[in-house]
C-alpha positions in Angstrom: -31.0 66.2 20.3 -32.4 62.9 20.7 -35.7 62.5 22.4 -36.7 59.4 24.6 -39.4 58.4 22.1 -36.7 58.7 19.3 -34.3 56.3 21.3 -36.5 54.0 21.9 -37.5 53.8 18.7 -34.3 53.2 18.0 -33.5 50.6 20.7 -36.7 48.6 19.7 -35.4 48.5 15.7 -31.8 47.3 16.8 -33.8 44.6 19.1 -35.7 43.5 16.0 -32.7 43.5 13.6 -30.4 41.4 16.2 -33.4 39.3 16.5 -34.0 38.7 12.4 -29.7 38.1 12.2 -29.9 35.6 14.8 -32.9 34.0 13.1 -31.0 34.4 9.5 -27.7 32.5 11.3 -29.6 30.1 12.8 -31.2 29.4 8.9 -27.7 29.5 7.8 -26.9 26.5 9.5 -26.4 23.5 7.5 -28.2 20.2 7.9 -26.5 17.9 10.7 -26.4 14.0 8.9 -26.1 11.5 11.0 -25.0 8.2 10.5 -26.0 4.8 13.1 -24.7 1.7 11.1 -21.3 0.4 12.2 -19.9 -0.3 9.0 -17.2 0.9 7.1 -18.9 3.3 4.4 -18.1 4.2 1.3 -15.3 7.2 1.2 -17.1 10.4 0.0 -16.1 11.7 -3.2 -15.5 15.5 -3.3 -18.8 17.3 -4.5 -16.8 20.3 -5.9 -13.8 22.5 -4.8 -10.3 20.9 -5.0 -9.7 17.6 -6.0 -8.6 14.9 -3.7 -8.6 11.3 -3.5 -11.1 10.8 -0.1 -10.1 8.3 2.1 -11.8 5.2 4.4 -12.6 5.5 7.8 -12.7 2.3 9.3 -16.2 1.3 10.5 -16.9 4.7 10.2 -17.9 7.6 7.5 -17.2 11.3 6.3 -18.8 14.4 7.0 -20.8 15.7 4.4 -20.2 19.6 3.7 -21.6 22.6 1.5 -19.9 25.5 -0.2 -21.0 29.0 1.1 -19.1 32.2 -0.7 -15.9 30.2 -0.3 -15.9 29.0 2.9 -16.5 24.9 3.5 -19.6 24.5 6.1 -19.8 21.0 8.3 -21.8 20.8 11.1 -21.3 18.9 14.2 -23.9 17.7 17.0 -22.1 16.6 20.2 -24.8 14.2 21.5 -25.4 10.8 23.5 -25.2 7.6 20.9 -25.5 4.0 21.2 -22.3 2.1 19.3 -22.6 -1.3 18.7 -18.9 -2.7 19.5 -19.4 -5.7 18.1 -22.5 -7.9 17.4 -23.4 -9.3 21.0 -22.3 -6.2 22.5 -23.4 -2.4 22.3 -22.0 0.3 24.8 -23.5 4.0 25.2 -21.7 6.0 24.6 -21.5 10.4 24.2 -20.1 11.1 20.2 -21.2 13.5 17.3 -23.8 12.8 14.8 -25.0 9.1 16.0 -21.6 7.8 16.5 -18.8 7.4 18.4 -16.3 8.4 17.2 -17.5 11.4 14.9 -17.4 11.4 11.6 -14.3 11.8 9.5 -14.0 16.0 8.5 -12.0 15.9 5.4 -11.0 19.2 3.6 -7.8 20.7 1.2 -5.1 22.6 2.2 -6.2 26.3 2.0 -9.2 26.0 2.2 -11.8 27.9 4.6 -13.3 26.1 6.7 -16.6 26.8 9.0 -17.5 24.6 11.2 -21.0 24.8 13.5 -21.3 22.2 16.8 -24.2 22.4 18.8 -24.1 20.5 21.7 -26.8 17.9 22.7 -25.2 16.8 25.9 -26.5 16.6 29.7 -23.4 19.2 30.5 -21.5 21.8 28.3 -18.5 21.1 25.4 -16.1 22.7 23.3 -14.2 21.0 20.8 -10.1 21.1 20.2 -8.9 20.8 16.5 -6.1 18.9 17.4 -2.6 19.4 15.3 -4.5 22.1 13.5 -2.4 25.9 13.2 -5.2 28.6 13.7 -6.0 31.4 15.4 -6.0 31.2 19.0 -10.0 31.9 20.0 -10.8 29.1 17.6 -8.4 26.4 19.3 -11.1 25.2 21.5 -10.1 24.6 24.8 -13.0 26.0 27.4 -12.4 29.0 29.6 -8.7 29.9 28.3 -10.0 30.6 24.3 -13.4 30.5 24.5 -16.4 30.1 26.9 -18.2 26.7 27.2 -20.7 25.9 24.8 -24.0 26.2 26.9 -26.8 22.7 26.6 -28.7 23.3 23.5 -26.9 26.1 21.9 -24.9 25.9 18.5 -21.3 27.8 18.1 -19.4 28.1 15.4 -15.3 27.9 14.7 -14.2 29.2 11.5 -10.0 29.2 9.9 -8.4 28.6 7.5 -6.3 24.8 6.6 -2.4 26.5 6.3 -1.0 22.4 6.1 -1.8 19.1 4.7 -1.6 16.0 6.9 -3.2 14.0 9.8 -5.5 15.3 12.5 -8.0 14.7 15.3 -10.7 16.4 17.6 -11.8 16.6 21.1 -13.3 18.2 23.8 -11.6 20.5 26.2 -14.6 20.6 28.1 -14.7 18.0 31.2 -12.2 16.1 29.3 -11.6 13.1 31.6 -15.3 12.4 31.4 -16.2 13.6 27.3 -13.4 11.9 26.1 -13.8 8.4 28.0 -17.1 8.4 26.8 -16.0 8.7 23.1 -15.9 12.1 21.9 -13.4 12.0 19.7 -12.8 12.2 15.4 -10.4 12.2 12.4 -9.6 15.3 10.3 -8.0 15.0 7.1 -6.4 18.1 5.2 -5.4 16.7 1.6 -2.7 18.6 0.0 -3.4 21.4 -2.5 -2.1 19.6 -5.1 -3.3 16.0 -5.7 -0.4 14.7 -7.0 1.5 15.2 -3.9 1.8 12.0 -1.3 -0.6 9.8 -3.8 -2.4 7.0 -3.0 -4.4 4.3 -3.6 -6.0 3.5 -0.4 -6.3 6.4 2.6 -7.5 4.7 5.7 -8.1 6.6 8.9 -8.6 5.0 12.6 -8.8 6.5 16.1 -7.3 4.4 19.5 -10.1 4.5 21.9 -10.7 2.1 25.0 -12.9 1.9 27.4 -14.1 0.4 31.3 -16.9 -1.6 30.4 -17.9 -4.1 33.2 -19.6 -7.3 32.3 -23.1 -6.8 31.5 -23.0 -3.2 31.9 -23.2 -0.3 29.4 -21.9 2.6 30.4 -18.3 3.1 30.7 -16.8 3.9 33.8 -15.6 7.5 33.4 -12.9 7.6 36.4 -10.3 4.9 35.0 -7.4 5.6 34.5 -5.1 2.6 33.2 -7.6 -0.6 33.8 -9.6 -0.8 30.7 -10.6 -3.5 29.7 -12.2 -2.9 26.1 -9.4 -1.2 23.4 -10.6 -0.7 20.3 -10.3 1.0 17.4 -12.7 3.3 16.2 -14.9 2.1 19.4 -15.2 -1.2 17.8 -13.4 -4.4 19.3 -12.6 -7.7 16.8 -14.4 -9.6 15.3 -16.3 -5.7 15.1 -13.3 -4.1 13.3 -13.8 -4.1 9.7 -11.1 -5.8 7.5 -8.7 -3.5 5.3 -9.7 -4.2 1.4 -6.8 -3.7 -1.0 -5.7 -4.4 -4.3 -2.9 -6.2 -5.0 -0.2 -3.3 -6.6 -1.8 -0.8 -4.3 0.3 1.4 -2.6 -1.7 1.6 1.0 -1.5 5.0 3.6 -3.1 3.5 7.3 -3.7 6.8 9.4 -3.9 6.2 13.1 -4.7 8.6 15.9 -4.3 7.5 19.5 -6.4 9.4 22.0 -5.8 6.2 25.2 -4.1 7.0 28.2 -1.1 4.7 27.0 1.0 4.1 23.8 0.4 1.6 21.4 2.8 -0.6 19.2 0.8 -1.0 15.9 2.3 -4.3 13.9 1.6 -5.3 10.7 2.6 -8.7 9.1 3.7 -9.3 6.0 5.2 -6.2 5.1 7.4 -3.6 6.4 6.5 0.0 5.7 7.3 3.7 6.1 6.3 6.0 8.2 5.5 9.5 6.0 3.3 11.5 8.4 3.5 12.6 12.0 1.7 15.3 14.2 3.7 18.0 12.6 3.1 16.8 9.1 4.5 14.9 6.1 8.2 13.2 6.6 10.7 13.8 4.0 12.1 10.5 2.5 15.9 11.2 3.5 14.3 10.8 7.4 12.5 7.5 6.7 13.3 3.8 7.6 11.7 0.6 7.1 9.5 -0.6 10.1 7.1 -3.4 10.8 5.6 -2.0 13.9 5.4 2.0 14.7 4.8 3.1 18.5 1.8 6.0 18.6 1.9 7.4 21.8 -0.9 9.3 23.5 -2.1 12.4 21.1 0.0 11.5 18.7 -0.7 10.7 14.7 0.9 8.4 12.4 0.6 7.7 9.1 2.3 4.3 7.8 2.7 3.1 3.5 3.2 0.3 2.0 2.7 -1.2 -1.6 0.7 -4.5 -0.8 2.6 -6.6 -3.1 2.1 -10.1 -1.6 -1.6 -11.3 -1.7 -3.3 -12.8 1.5 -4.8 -12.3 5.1 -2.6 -10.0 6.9 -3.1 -9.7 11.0 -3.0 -6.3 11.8 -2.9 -5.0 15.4 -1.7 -3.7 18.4 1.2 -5.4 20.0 0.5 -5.8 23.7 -0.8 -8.9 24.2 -3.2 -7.6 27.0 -5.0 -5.2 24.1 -5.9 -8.2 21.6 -8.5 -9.3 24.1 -11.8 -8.3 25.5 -12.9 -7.8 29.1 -9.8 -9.1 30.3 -9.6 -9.6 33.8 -6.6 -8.2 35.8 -7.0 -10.3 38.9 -6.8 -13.5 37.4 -4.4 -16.0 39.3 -2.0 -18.0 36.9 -3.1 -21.7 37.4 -0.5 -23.1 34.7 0.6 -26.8 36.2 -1.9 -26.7 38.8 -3.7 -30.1 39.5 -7.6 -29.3 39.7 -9.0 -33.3 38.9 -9.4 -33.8 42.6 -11.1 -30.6 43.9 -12.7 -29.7 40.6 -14.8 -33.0 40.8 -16.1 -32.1 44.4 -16.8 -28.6 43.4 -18.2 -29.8 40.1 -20.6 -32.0 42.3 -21.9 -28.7 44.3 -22.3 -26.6 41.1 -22.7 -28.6 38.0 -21.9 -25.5 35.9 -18.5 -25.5 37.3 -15.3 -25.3 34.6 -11.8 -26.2 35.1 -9.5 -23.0 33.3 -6.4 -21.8 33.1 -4.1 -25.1 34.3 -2.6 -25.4 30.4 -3.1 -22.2 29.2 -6.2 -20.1 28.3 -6.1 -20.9 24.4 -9.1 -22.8 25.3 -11.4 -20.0 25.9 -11.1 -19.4 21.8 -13.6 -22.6 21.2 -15.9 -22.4 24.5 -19.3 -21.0 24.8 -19.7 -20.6 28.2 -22.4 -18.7 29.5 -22.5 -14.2 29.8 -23.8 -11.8 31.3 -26.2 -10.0 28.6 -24.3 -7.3 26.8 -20.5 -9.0 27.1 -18.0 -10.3 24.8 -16.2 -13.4 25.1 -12.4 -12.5 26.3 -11.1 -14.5 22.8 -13.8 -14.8 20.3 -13.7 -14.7 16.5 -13.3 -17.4 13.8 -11.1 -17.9 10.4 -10.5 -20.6 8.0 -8.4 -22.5 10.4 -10.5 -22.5 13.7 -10.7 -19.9 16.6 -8.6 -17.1 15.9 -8.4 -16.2 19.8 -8.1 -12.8 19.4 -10.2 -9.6 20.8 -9.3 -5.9 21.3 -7.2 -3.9 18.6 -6.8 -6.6 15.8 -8.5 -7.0 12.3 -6.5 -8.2 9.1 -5.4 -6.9 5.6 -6.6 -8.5 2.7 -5.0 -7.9 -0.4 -6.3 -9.5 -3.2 -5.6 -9.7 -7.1 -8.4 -8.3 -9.5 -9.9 -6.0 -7.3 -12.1 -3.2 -8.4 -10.1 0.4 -8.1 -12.9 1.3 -5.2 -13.9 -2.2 -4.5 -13.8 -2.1 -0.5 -16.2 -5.5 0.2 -15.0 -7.9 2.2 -13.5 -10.9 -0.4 -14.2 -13.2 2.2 -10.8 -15.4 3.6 -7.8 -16.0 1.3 -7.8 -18.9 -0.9 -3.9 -20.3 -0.2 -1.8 -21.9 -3.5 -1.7 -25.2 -3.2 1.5 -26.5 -1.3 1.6 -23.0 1.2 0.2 -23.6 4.5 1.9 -24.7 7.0 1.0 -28.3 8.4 1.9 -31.5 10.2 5.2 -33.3 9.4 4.7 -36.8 9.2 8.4 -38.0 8.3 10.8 -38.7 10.7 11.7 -36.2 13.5 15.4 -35.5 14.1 16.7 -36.3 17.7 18.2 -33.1 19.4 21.2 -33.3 20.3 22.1 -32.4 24.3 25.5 -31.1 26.1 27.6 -34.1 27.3 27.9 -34.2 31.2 31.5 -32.8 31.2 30.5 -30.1 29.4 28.0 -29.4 31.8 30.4 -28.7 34.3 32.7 -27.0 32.5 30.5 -24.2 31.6 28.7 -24.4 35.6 32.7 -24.3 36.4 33.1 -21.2 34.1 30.4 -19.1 36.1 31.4 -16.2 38.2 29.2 -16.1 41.3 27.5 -12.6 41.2 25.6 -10.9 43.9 22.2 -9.2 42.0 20.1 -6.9 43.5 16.1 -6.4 41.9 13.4 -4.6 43.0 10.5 -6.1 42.9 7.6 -4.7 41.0 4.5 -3.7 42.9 1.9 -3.9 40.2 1.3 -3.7 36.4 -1.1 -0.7 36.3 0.3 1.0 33.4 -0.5 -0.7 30.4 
């Protein structure tokens, strides 16, 4: 029979020994790097376990990790962080270990992973590995598999990587707000064996945007389709780092899109494959030659190429409206509108005044017109040839001879062979030809009169 000093005896031992586990878990933890410069760095050579060849994460970096009795530790620290966007521009933003997005988490199929995230936000978190196959509790998603992770305390998610391929995570915590504020990042599972899907070059990029308002620097958390910053790896051009490669390379792009819209990636110069979905790798009897993929929302893409042909490839996102920076949506059209008159007696009322808009906006590529502190020109960035009047989700492709095999600097801008730029012709311009009168009204003759009914659009919300 157990007496009452006996049990609590025994109470007060079992109190101490949680208390000296907890303490021995909480020493378990491994370190937390974090990482504040918004360049592209180096990839991260595996320290040990399964070879792979690591790949680049555009303005970004990889995860550092440590083996434990088998099991590959990372640690993640949800937290606020300040990202610069682009010099002239920083936003603050909520992301994991200084940046926004998180670091890349790149391990081998088969391996064990464990992963802590303590959460150094105003509110609680969870995080979503998304794509991943693993057992349910671990999936992430707050209140359905697992409760909230409270302000200041550390969990941990621990499985095992059953497939190669692409992947992402994300809160399922307060998503709309978490998530517009940048928590997001890449996870790359390598195949078990190294030889399989090869490359050269891995890169790895997230789709982000954002509702930044001029001079602010906070996004607006309760958009839904008016952003006005898209970016990739919350960076906007000129902030998006160039793509290095070796001429002869063969080149893997991974993209991610976690926007509220799709996204038609183009690349010029080449056409390329797509080998890698959500669900994994794609067979070469289901590929075809593309120049521009569509990566819907949540989706993952992985695109190859051998970069054959030397030079400065643009490399971007398709709709116009996301290859520009604090775009306006309200903007009237003023093409072929007169201004001289009135913009003279406005001009005399406030001398800062500026005609734009009545040929085009093209202009707004070479003017420095006045900001509010903290904003980005709509077109900004420069190349060999003069304003490149581009913003948003575009950055180029430089392949170049005689590169180093893990040479990613920046070569500077493409040095063309004589005789291969495009220019001015100064000979003699050929007269067009026109459609004689008579055949004019032959083919107005040849018409059928239709009655057409439209409906007109009410807006142009969904981007």
């Amino acid at each position: 029979m157990t007496t009452r000093r006996q049990f609590l005896r025994a109470a007060s031992g079992a109190l101490l020994a949680a208390t000296a586990v907890s303490k021995a878990a909480q020493g378990a933890v491994p370190e937390a790097p974090t990482q504040d410069k918004p360049d592209t760095q180096q990839p991260l050579a595996p320290p040990g376990g399964r070879p792979y060849q690591p790949v680049v994460t555009l303005n970004g970096w990889t995860l550092p990790w440590r083996m434990n009795n088998g099991w590959k530790e990372f640690h993640l620290v949800a937290e606020p962080v300040r990202r610069q966007m682009a010099p002239g521009m920083t936003a603050h933003l909520w992301g994991y270990n200084g940046q926004s997005p998180g670091p890349t988490i790149e391990c081998v199929e088969g391996d064990k992973v464990r992963i802590f995230v303590t959460n150094k936000l105003p509110e609680h978190t969870t995080i979503h590995w998304h794509g991943i196959l693993l057992p349910n509790g671990m999936d992430g998603v707050g209140g359905l598999t697992q409760p909230q992770i409270p302000v200041g305390k550390t969990f941990v998610y621990e499985f095992e990587m059953k497939k190669s391929g692409t992947f992402m995570y994300h809160p399922h915590a307060d998503e709309m707000v978490q998530m517009a504020m940048g928590m997001m990042g890449f996870i790359v599972v390598h195949p078990k064996n190294p030889a399989f899907m090869r490359v050269d070059r891995d890169f790895v990029f997230l789709i982000n945007a954002y509702d930044i308002e001029p001079g602010a620097y906070t996004p607006k958390t309760a958009t839904m389709t008016e952003f006005n910053l898209w970016s990739w790896n919350s960076r906007v051009f000129p902030g998006i780092a160039p793509l290095v490669v070796r001429k002869g390379d063969r080149v893997r792009i991974r993209i991610g899109n976690l926007t509220m819209t799709n996204h038609p990636i183009h690349l010029h110069g080449y056409d390329f494959e797509v080998t890698g979905t959500d669900g994994g790798w794609v067979p070469k009897s289901a590929r075809w030659p593309e120049v521009t993929t569509d990566v819907a929302v949540g989706q993952m893409r992985a695109i190859e190429f051998i970069a054959g042909e030397p030079g400065d490839w643009a490399f971007h996102c398709h709709k116009s409206h996301h290859t520009m920076n604090a775009m306006g949506h309200n903007v009237p059209t003023m093409i072929g509108v007169d201004h001289r008159g009135i913009a003279q007696k406005i001009i005399n009322l406030v001398p800062d005044y500026m005609v734009m808009g009545e040929r085009g906006m093209a202009d707004m590529g070479e003017m420095e017109m006045p900001l509010p502190d903290n904003t980005l020109p709509m077109m900004t960035g420069a190349g060999p040839f003069g304003p490149l009047e581009m913003g948003g989700m575009f950055t180029v492709v430089k392949v170049r001879e005689g590169l180093a095999r893990n040479d990613y600097n920046d070569p500077g801008w493409f040095k063309h062979p004589q005789g291969t730029v495009a220019h001015e012709w100064t000979g003699i311009t050929p007269v067009a030809s026109h459609a004689s009168p008579e055949n004019k009204r032959a083919a107005q003759t040849a018409l059928v009169e239709r009655e057409v009914r439209i409906r007109k659009p009410t807006g142009h919300g969904a981007h």
